[in-house]
Each structure stands twice: as C-alpha cells, then as structure tokens.
Backbone as JSON Lines, residues from 0, in Angstrom:
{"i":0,"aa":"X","n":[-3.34,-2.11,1.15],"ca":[-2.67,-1.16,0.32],"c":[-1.18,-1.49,0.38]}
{"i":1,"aa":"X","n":[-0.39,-1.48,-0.7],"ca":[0.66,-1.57,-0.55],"c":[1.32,-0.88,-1.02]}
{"i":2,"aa":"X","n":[2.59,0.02,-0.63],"ca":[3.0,1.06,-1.19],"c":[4.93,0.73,-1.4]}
{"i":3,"aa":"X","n":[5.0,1.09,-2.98],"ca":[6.35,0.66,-3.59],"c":[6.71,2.22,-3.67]}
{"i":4,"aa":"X","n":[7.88,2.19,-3.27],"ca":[9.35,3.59,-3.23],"c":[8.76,4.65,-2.0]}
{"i":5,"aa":"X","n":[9.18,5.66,-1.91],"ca":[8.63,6.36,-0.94],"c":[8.1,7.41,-1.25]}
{"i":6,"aa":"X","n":[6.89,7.85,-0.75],"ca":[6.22,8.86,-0.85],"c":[7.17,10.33,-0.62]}
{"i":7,"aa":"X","n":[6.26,11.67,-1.45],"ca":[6.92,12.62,-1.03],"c":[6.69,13.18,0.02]}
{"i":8,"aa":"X","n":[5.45,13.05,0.77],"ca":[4.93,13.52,2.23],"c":[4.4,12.45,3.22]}
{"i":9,"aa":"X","n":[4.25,12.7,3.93],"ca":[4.24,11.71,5.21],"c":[2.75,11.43,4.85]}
{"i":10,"aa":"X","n":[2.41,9.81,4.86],"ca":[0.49,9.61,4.56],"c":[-0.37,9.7,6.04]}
{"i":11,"aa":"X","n":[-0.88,10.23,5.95],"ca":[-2.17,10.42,6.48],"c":[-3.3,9.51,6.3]}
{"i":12,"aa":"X","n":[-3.69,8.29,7.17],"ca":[-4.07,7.27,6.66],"c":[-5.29,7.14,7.67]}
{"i":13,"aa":"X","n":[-6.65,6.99,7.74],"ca":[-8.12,6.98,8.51],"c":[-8.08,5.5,9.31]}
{"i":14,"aa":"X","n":[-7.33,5.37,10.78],"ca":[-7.35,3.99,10.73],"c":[-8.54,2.98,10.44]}
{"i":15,"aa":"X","n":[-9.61,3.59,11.26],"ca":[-10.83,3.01,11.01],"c":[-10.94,2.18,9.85]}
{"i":16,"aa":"X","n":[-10.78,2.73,8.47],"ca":[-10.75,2.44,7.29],"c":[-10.02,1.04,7.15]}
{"i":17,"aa":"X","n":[-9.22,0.48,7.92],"ca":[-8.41,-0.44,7.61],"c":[-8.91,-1.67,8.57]}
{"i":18,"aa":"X","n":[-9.57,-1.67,9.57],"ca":[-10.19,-2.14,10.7],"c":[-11.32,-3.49,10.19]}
{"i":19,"aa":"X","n":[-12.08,-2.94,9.22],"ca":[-12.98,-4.12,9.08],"c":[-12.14,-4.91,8.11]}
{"i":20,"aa":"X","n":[-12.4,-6.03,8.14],"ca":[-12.05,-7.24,7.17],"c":[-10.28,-7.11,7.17]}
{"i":21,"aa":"X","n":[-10.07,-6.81,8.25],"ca":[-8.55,-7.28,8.3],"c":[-7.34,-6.17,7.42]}
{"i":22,"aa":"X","n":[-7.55,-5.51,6.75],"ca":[-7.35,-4.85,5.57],"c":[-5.76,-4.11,6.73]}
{"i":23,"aa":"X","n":[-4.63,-4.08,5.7],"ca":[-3.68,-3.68,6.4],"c":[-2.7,-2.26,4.92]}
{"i":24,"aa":"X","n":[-1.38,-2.2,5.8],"ca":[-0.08,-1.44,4.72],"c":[0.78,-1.95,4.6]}
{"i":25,"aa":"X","n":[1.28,-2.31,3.87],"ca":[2.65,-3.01,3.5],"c":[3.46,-2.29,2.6]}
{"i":26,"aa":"X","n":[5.13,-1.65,2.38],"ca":[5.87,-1.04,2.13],"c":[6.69,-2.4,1.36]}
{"i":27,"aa":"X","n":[7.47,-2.01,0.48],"ca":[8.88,-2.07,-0.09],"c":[9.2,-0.96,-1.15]}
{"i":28,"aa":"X","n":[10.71,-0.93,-0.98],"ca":[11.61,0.24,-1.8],"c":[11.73,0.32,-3.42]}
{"i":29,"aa":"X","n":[11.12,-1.16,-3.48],"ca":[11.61,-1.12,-4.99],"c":[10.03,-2.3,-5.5]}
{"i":30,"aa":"X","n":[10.05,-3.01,-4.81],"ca":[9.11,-3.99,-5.2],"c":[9.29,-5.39,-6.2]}
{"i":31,"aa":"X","n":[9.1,-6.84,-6.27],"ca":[10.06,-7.5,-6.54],"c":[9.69,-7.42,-8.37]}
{"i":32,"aa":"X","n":[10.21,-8.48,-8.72],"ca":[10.42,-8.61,-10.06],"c":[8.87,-8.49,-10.94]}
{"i":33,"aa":"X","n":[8.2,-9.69,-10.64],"ca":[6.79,-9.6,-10.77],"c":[6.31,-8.67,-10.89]}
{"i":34,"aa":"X","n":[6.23,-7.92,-9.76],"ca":[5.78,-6.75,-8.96],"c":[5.92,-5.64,-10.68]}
{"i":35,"aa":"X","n":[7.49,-5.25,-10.66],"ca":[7.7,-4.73,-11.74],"c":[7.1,-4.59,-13.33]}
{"i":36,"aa":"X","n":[7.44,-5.73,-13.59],"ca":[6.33,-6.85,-14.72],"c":[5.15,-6.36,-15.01]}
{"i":37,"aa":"X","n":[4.3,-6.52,-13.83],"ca":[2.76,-6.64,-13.65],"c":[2.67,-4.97,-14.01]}
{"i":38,"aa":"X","n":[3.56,-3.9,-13.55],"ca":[3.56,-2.16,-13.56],"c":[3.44,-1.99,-15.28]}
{"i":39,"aa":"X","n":[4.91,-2.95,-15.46],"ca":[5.36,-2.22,-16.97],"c":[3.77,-3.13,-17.94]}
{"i":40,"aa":"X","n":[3.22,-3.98,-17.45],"ca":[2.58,-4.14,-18.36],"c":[1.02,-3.81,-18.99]}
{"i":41,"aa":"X","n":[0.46,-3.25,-17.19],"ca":[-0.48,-2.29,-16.82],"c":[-0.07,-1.13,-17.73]}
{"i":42,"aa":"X","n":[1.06,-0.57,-17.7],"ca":[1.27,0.61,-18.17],"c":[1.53,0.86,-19.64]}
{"i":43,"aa":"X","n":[1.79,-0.3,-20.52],"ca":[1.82,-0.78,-21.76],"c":[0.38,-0.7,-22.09]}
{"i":44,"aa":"X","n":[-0.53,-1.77,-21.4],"ca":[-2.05,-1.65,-21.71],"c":[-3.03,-0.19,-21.79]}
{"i":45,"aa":"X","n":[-2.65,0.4,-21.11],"ca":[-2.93,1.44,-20.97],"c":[-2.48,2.99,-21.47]}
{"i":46,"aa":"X","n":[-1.54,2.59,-22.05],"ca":[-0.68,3.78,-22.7],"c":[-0.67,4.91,-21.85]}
{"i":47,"aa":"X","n":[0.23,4.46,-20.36],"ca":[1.15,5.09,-19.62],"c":[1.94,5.09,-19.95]}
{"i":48,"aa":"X","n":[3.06,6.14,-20.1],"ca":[4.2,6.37,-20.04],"c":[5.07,7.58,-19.2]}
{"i":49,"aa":"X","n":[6.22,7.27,-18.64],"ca":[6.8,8.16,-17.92],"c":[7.2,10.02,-18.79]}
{"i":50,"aa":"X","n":[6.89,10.45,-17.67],"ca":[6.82,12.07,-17.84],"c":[8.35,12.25,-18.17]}
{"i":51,"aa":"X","n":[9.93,12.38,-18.39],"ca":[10.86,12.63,-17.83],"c":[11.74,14.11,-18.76]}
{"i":52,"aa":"X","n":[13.02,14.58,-18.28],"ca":[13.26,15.58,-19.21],"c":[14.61,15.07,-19.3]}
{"i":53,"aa":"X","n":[14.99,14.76,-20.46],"ca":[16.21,14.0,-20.89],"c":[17.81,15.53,-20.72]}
{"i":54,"aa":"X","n":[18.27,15.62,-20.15],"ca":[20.09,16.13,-20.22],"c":[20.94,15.48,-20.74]}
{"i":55,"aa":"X","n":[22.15,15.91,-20.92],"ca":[23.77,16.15,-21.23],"c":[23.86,15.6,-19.84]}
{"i":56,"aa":"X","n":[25.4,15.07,-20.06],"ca":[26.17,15.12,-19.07],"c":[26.42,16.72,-18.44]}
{"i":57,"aa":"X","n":[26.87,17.2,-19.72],"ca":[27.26,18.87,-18.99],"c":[26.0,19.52,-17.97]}
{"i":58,"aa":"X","n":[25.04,18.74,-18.21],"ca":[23.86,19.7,-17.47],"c":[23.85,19.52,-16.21]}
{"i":59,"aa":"X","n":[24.74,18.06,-15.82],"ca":[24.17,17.65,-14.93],"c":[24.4,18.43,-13.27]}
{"i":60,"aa":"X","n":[25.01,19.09,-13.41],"ca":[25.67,20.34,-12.02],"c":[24.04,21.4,-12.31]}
{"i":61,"aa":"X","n":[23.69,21.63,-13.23],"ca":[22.46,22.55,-13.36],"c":[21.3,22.11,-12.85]}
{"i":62,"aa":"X","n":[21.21,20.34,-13.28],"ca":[20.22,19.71,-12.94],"c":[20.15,19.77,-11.14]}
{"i":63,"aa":"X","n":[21.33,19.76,-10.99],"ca":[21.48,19.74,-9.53],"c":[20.86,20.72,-8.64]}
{"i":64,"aa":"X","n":[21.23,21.45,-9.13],"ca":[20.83,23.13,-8.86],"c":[19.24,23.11,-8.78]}
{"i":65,"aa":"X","n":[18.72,22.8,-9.64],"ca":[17.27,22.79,-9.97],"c":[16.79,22.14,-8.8]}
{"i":66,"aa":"X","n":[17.26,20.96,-8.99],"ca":[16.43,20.17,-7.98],"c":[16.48,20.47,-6.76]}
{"i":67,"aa":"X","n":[17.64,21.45,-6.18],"ca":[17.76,22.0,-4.92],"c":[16.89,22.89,-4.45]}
{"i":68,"aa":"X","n":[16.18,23.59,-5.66],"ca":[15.5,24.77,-5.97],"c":[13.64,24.24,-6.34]}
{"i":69,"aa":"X","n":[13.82,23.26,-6.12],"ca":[12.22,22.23,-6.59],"c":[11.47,22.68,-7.61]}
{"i":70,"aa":"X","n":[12.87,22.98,-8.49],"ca":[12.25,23.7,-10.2],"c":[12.33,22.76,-10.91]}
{"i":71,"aa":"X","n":[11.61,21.44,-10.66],"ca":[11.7,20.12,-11.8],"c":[10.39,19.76,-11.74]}
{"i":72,"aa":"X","n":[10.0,19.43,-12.85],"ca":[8.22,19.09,-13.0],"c":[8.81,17.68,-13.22]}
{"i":73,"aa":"X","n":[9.55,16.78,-13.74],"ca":[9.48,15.86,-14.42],"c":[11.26,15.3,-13.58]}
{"i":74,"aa":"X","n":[11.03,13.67,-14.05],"ca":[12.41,12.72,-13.43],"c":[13.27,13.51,-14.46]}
{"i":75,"aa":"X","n":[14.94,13.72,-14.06],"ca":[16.05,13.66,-14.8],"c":[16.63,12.19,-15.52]}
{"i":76,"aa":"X","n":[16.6,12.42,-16.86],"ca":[17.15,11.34,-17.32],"c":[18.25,11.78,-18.17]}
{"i":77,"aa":"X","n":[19.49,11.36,-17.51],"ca":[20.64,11.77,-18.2],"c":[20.61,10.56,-19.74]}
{"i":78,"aa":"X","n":[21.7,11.33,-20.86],"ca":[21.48,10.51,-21.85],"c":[23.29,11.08,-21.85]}
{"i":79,"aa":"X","n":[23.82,9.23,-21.73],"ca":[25.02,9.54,-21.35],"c":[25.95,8.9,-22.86]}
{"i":80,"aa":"X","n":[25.22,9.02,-24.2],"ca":[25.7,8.65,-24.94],"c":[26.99,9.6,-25.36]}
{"i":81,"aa":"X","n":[27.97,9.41,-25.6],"ca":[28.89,9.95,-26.42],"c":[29.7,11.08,-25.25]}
{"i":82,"aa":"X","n":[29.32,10.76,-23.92],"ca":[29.7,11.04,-22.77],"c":[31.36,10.85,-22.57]}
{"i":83,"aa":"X","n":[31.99,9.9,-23.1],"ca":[32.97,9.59,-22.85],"c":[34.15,9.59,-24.11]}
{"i":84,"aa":"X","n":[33.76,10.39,-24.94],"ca":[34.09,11.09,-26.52],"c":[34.71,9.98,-27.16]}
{"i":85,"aa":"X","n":[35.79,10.14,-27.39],"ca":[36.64,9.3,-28.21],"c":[37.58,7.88,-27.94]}
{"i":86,"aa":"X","n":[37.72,8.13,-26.2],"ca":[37.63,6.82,-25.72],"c":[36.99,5.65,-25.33]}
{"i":87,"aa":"X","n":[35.93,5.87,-25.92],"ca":[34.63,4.84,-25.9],"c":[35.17,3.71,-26.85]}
C-alpha cells in the first residue's frame, strides 16, 4: 500500500495482513511526477473530478474561520483573478 499526502486520522492497519508475501507501507507527501500523471489520468478515464468551493480574495479571512470551525465539506479554491485591480 502506498499512501500519497497525509491522512486525516491516524491508520489503523491489521499487521498480520501485511505478513504473507512480503506485502509492506510506503508514504510520500506529494508523490513523484508519474505518480501524478498516472492519478490525473485514472481520473480523466473515469470521470473523477475534484469536489472544491471556489472564493474571492475577500473571503479569504471567512474561509479561515470556517475551517477553524470544520464547517468545510469541500477544498478552498481561491480564484485570484482580478485580485490585484488595476495594477495588473
């Protein structure tokens, strides 16, 4: 099993289960390029797509709030277009 970013709770894992035929866990934070690739294209085939709830810049002190409060079903995706008004 190999597990990319980190879980939200600590795993609970049957060692036994891992015992015959060598079978192990392996971790990384991000996972390499490939790795990536092989996700986005599983997830293309399959018509996965990410859950997320798009904000403002202005929201983003609210968003904060929320998430302190574990009132978010879905990732924050700021949409930082036109963020920077007239000096862009």
């Amino acid at each position: 099993m190999v597990i990319v970013g980190g879980p939200s709770k600590p795993l609970e894992l049957p060692a036994y289960a891992f015992v015959p035929g060598g079978k192990g866990v392996a971790g990384n934070s991000v996972g390499s390029v490939g790795d990536c690739q092989a996700m986005l294209e599983f997830a293309g085939k399959h018509g996965i797509g990410a859950e997320v709830e798009v904000i403002k810049m202005d929201y983003v002190n609210t968003a904060i709030e929320r998430l302190e409060k574990n009132d978010v079903r879905y990732r924050f995706v700021i949409n930082v277009a036109g963020s920077l008004g007239s000096a862009a």
